[in-house]
N, C-alpha and C positions, 0 to 999 in steps of 0.2 A: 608331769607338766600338762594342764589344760590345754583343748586343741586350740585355744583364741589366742593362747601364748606364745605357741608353735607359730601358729599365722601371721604373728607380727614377726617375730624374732627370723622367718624366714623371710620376711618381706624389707625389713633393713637390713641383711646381709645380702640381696640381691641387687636392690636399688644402690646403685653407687654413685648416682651424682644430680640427685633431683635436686638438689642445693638451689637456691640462685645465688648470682655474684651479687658481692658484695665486697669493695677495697679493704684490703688487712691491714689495721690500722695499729704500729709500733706502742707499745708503752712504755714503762719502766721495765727493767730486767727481774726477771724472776728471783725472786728470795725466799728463803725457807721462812715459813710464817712463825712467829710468835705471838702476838699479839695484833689486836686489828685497830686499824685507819680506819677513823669515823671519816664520812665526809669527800672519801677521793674512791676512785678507782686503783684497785690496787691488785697486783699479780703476781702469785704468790706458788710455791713447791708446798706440796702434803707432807705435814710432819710425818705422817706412816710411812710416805711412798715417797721419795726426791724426785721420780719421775711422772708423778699425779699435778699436774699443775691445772689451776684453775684462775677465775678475776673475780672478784668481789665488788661491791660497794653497799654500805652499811649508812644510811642516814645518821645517827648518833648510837650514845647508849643507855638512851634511857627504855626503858621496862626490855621485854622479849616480845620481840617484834617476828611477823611471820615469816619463814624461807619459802622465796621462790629460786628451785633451781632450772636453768637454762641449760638446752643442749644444742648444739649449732651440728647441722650436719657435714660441714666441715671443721668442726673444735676453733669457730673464728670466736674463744671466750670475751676478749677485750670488744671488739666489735658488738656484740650485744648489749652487752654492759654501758659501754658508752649511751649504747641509742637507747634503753629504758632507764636508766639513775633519776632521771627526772621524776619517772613517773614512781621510782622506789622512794622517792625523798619525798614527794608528794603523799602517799600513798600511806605512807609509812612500812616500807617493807624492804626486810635484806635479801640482796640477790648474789646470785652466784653462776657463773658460766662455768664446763667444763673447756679444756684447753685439749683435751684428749682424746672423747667419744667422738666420734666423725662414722661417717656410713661405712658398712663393710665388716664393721668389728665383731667378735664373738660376745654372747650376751656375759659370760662370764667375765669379759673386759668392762664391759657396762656396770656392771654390778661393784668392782672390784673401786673403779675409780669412785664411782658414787657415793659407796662407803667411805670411802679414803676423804669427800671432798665433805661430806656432812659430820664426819666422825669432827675433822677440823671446827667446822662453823659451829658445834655442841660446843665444844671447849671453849671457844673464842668467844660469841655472843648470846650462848644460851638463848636461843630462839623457842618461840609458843609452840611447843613439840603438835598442839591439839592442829597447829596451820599451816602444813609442811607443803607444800605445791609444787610439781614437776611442769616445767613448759618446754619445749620442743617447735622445730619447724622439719619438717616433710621428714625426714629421714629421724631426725632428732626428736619428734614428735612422736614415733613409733616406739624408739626407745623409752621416752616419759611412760606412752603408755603401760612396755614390757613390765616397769618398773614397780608402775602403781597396782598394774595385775597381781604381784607376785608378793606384793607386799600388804600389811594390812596397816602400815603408820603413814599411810598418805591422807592427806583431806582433800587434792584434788589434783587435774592437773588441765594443761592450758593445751590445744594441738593447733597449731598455725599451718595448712599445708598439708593439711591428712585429715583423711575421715577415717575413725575407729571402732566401725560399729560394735566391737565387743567390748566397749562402756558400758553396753548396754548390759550386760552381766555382772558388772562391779555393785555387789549387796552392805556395802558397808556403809550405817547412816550419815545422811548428809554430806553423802561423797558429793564436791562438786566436778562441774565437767562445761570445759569451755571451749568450741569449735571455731577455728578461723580458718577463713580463706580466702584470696582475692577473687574476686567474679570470673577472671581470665586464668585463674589457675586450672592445672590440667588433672586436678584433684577436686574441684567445688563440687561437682556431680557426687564425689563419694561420700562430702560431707553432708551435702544436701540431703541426701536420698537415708541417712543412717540417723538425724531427725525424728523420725517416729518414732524409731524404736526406740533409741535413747529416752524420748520426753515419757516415752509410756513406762519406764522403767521407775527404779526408786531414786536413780541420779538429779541432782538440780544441774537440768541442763540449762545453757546458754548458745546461741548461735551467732556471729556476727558473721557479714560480708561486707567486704571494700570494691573498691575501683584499685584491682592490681593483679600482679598474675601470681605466679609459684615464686614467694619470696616472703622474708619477714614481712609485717604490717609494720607502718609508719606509726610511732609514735604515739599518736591521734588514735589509733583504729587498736592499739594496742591497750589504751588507757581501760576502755570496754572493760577489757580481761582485767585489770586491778579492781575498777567497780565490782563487778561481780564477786571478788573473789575477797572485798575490804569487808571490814566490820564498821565502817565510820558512820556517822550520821548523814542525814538530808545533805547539811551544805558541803561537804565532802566532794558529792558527786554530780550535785544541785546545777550546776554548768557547762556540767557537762552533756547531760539529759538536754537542757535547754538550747544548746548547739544544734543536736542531732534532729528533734524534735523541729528546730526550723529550716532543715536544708531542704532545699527542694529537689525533687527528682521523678521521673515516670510512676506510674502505675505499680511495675514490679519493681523496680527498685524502693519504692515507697510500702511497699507488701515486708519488703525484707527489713527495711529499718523499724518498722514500727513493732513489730515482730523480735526482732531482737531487742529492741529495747523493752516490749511487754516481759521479753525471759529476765530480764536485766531487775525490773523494777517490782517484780510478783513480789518477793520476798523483802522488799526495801520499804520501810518507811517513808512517808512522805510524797511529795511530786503525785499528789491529788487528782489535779487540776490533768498534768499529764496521764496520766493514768485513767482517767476520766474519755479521755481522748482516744488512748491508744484501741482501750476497750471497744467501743463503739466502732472505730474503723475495720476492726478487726472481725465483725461481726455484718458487715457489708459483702452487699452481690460485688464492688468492685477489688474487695481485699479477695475474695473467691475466687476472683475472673484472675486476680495475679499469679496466685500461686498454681491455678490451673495452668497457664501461659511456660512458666517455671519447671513445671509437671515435665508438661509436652516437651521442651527442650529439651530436659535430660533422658527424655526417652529416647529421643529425637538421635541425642548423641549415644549414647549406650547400643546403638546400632550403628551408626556409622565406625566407634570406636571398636567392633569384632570385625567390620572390613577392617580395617586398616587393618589390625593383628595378622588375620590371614596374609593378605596381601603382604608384607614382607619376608613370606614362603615364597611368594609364586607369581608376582607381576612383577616389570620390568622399569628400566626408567623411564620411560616415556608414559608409562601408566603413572608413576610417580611424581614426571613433572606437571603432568594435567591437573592430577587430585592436590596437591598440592600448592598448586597457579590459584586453582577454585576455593584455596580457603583463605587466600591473601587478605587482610584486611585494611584500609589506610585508615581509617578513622580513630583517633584517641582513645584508649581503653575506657576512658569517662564516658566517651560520648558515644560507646557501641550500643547496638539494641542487642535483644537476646538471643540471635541469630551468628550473628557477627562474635560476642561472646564466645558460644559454641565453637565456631571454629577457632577461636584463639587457643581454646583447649585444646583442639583435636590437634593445631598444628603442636602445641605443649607434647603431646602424648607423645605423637612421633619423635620429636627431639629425643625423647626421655627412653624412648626403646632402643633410638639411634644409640645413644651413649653405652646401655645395655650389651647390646647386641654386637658395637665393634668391640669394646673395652673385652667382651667374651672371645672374642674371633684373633685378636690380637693377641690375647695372654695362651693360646692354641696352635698360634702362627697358622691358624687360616687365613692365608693373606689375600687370596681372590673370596672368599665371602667377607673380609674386612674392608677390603675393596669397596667392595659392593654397598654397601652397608654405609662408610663413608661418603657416599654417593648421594644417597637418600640424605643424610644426615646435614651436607652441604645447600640440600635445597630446601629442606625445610629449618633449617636455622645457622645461617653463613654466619654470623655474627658472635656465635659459642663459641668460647676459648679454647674448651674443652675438644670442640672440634678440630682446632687447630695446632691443640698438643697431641693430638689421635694421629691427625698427617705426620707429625714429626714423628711418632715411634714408625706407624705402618714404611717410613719413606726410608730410615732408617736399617728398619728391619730387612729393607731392600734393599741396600746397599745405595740408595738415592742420598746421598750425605748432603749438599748444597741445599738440595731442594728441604732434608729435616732441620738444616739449620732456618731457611726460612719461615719455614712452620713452626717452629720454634718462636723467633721473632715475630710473628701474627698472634702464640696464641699468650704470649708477654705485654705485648702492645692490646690485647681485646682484655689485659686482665686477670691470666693467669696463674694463681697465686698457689697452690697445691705444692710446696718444696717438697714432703714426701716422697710425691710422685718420683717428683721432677729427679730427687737423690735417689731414688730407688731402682727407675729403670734401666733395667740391665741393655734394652737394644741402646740406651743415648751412648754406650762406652767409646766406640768409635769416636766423638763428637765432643768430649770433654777436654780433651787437650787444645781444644782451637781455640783463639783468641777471642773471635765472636760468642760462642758460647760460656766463657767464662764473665764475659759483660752481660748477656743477657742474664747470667745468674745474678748477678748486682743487680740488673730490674727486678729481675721476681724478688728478692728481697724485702722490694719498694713497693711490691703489689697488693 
């Protein structure tokens, strides 16, 4: 196994909850598939495996249409599916979520269900084997990658939420390669910065940036990834150029769309006139001036992000609640400058070590470094569910029962949704015979 392979496959069994929320939204009950439903979202058991479940949605069935598969890094398959159909029916492209891969798992779980869910969709809609596409978000994103590494029948895949700079090795022609991230994501820095290398490779790469942090792209900012990855004509995607083309925005934000849309449009027919444009601006002292601007921020944070590392060895809360006081931001993620951005990451990072670091300390019953740890993790994002199902075991695990059932109830009401978890953990046993907590199961249900 190549060491890039290694690097990912170590890097999604560690990250276990860079997820963002998102409500888990019920469908139909799972059915062993036979045949497919043109036209709906539908949720289905693997003929190979009864316990390989995934969601589909299949525009019709006329000719073989390309598969995109999706991985959510918590297996919320329905949920993706819902929010891209539009742009599969549009597009013309069959998608498929897994219900299964979620962060933490062994790559040999990944592989196995993978197989299990395309061996299905070969049978069912014989798809353009030549157009096979993996998409992912943060954790799910690494897996796409693992996947396309190790394989030689992918034509490309999509990472929402992760930079992978060992794309940049992928030698198989016309591989493509599509980068997403929100501006406020505590990952844009990795994507940014692995850009060069990618473009100077043999990949067609593509880059997009939104107004959003570490979470899927809205719909909109998602479409990007189908153009890219369509064979259609001009009017296909002819309006969608012309949207992007007129929003107005700063300096560097105008550095970045024009820029993506130039990766977007090299290889595309048509859109002249735009192209005519992009060209020229891109060739200006103030497109320069952007991406230098851009530059320095993430250099900017690439230092501050090894204090921080340090620092949760060896400073205290009061050092924690200063640095943290200092990266507060009120301003709308839309309307941040590149400054303000930067710290949204950096407070991003911290959460995302936070959840690391107790979920480590907890499963150890280090309970004064979980402590500790939840500490930090309450000041730099009181609002994570996750933080407030960390209280419930840690409170738990102390024999504090009252106070894990309220924690419990905080992290139901911010959101919740992980039944696994929630069925799995052995400190809640105390807590399962109460009355409250057997209601609160009926919310998570609803979560």
């Amino acid at each position: 196994m190549s060491s890039r392979i290694i690097y990912i496959c170590l890097t999604v069994m560690l990250v276990q909850g860079c997820g963002g929320g998102r409500k888990h939204e019920r469908d139909n009950e799972k059915q062993a598939v036979k045949k497919v439903s043109y036209g709906k979202v539908t949720q289905v058991a693997s003929a190979s495996d009864p316990a390989c479940n995934y969601t589909y949605y299949v525009p019709d069935s006329s000719g073989n249409l390309p598969l995109m598969v999706f991985f959510d890094p918590h297996a919320k398959a329905n949920d993706v599916i819902e929010q891209y159909k539009g742009l599969a029916e549009k597009y013309r492209f069959a998608i498929v979520a897994s219900g299964n891969v979620k962060n933490g798992m062994q790559p040999a779980e990944w592989e196995h269900y993978y197989k299990c869910i395309t061996g299905d969709m070969y049978n069912m809609i014989k798809p353009d084997t030549a157009r096979i596409f993996l998409t992912g978000f943060s954790g799910g994103a690494r897996v796409a990658a693992y996947i396309a590494l190790s394989r030689s029948d992918i034509s490309g895949i999509v990472t929402c939420g992760a930079g992978i700079p060992e794309i940049a090795g992928i030698t198989k022609k016309d591989f493509s390669y599509v980068g997403i991230a929100g501006m406020g994501d505590f990952n844009f820095s990795e994507l940014f910065s692995s850009e060069k290398a990618i473009r100077n490779s043999g990949v067609k790469a593509y880059f997009r940036y939104f107004d959003g942090k570490h979470e899927w792209p809205s719909d909109t900012d998602m479409e990007y990834a189908f153009v890219a990855l369509s064979d259609g004509n001009e009017n296909d995607y002819k309006a969608f150029v012309k949207v992007q083309m007129s929003e107005p925005s700063p300096g560097w934000k105008k550095y970045l769309r024009l820029n993506s849309l130039n990766d977007l449009l090299k290889d595309k027919p048509g859109c002249d006139e735009e192209k005519t444009t992009i060209t020229a601006y891109l060739k200006t002292n103030e497109s320069l001036k952007a991406y230098t601007e851009i530059e320095s921020s993430v250099i900017s944070e690439a230092a501050v992000k090894n204090v921080i590392r340090d620092a949760f060895l060896n400073k205290d809360d009061e050092w924690w609640n200063k640095e943290i006081a200092s990266l507060k931001v009120k301003a709308e993620i839309s309307k941040c400058n590149l400054n303000e951005l930067k710290n949204i990451r950096i407070q991003g990072l911290i959460s995302m070590n936070c959840y690391m670091l107790v979920s480590s300390a907890l499963q150890n019953n280090d309970l004064q470094r979980a402590l500790s740890f939840l500490n930090i993790y309450k000041m730099a994002d009181p609002a994570n569910s996750d933080l407030s199902y960390f209280y419930a075991v840690y409170n738990s695990k102390t024999g504090q029962y009252k106070a894990a059932i309220d924690s419990l109830g905080n992290a139901v009401e911010k959101g919740f949704s992980d039944q696994l978890r929630w069925v799995n953990e052995n400190s809640l046993a105390p807590l399962r015979d109460s009355l409250r907590f057997m209601e609160l199961e009926q919310k998570l249900g609803q979560n």
